[in-house]
C-alpha positions as CSV (number, residue, x, y, z in Angstrom):
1,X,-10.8,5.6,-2.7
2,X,-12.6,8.0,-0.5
3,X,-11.7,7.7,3.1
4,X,-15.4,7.4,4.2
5,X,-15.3,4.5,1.3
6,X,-12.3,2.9,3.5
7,X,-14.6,3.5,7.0
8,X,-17.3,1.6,5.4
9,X,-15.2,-1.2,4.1
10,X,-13.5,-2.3,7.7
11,X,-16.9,-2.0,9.4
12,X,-18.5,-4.3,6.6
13,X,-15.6,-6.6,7.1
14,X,-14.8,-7.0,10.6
15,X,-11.5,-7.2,10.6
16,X,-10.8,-6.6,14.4
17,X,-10.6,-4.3,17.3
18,X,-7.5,-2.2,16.3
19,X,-8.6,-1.6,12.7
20,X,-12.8,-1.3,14.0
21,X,-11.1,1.7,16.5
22,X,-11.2,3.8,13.0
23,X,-14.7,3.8,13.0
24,X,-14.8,5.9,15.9
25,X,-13.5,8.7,13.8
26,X,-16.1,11.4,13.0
27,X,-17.1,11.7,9.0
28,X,-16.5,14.8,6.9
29,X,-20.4,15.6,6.4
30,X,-20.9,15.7,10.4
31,X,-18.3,18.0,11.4
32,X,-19.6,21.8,12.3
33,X,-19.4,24.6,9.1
34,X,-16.1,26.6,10.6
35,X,-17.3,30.2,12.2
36,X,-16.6,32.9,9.7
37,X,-13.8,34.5,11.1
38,X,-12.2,31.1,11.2
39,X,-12.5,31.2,7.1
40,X,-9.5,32.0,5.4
41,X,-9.3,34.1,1.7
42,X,-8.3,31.7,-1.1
43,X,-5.2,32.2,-2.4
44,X,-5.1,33.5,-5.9
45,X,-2.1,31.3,-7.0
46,X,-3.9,28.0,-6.2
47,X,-1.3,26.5,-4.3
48,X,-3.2,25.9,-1.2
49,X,-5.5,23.6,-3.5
50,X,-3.1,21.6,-5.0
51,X,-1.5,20.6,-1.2
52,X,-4.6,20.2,-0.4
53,X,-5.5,17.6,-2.8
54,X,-2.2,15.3,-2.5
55,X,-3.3,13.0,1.1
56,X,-0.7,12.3,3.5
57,X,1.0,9.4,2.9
58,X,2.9,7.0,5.4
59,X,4.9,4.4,4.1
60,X,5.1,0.7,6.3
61,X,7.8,-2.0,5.8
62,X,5.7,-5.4,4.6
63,X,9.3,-6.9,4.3
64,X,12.4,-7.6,3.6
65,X,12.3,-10.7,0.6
66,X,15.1,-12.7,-0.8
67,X,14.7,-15.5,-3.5
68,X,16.2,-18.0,-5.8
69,X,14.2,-19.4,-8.5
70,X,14.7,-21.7,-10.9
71,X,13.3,-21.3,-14.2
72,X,13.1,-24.8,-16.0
73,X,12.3,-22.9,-19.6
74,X,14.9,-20.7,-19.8
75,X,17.4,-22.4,-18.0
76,X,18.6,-19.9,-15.5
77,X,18.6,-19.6,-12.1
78,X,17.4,-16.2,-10.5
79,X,18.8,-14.4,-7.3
80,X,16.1,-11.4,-6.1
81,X,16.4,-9.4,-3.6
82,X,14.6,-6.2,-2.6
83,X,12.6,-4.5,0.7
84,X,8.8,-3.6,-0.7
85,X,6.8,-1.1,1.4
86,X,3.4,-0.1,0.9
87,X,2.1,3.0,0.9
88,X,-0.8,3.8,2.9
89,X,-3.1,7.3,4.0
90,X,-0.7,8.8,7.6
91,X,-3.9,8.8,9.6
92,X,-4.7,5.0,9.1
93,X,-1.1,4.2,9.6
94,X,-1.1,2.7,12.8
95,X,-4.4,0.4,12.4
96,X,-2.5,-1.1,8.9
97,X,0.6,-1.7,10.6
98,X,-0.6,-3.4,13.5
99,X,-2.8,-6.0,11.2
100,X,0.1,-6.3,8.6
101,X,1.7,-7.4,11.7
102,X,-0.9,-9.9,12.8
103,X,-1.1,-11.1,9.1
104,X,3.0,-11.2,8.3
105,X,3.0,-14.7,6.9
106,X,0.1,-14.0,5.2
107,X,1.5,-11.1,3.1
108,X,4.9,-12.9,2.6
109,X,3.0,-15.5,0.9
110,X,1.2,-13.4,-2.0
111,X,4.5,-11.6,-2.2
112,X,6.4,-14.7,-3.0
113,X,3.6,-16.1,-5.4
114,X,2.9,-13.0,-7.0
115,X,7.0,-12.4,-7.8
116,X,7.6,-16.2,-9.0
117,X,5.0,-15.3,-11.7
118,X,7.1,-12.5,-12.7
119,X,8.5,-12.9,-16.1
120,X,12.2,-12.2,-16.3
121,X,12.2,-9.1,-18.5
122,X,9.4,-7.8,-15.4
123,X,12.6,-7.5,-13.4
124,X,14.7,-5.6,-16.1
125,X,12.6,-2.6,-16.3
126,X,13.9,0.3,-14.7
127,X,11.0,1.5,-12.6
128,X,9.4,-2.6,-11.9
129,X,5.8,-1.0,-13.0
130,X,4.5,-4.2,-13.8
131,X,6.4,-6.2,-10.7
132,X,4.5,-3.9,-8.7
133,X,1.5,-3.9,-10.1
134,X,1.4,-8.0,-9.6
135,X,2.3,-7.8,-6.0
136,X,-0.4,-5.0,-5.6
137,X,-3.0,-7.1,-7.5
138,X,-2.4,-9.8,-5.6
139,X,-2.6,-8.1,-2.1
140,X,-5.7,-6.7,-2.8
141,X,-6.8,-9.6,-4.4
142,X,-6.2,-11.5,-0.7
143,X,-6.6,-8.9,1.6
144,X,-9.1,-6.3,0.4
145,X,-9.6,-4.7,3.4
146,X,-5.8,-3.3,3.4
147,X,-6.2,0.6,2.0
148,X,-3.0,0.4,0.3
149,X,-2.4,3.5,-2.2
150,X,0.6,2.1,-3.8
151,X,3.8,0.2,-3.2
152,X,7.7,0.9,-2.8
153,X,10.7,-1.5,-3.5
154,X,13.9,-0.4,-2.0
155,X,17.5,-2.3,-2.1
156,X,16.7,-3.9,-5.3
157,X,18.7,-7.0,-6.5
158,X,18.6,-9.2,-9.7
159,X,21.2,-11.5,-10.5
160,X,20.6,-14.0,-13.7
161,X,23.0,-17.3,-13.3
């Protein structure tokens, strides 16, 4: 998603004053071509265009979660623990954290939901793909307007009693 694709979406939605502030930003297409003595030659190994092309990423605590949950089917009781962050574009850090801030509970809630829908074996696999890709389904799916690129889980527990 394009970061003039983010711009549009916040202004369409309203979602406040900190996260409207971003609008204030000047667009790609009306910034001033640089003067040509301000152009640099390309480099011939194409390394400047591959760090180019990877955004700057900041990553934001949406929380620390513990659970137990009891699974009537299988019998078993299950003991999770783990910290998830989400991974956002650096220069839109500040306007995410401060509503992820005014929308905690919020968040909390589709985390919870999303993870008791988990199957067991989701919580086996060794990189959680498809634990994270419920939680981020369901954060988008509840709060669009969040630019999340991805998510993080750190401090990762499972017990099975």
């Amino acid at each position: 998603m394009s970061k003039t694709a983010v711009y549009k979406s916040l202004y369409n939605r309203a979602v406040g004053g900190a996260l409207a502030s971003l609008l204030l930003v000047t667009p790609s297409w009306g910034a001033p071509a640089p003067a040509a003595s301000d152009v640099q030659p390309a480099d011939p190994s194409g390394q400047d265009k591959q760090a180019d092309s990877e955004p700057d990423l900041a990553a934001l605590l949406l929380g620390r979660f513990m659970m137990r949950d009891f699974r009537v089917v299988e019998g078993s009781k299950l003991r999770i623990s783990f910290a998830l962050y989400a991974e956002v574009d650096a220069t839109l850090a500040a306007a995410v954290a401060e509503f992820l801030e005014t929308h905690e509970h919020r968040v909390r809630d589709e985390v919870l939901v999303s993870i008791r829908t988990c199957d067991q074996s989701d919580f086996q696999e060794p990189d959680l793909t498809r634990m994270r890709r419920r939680v981020m389904a369901r954060l988008q799916r509840a709060m669009p307007m969040i630019p999340i690129e991805g998510l993080l889980i750190g401090e990762f527990e499972f017990f099975n009693d």
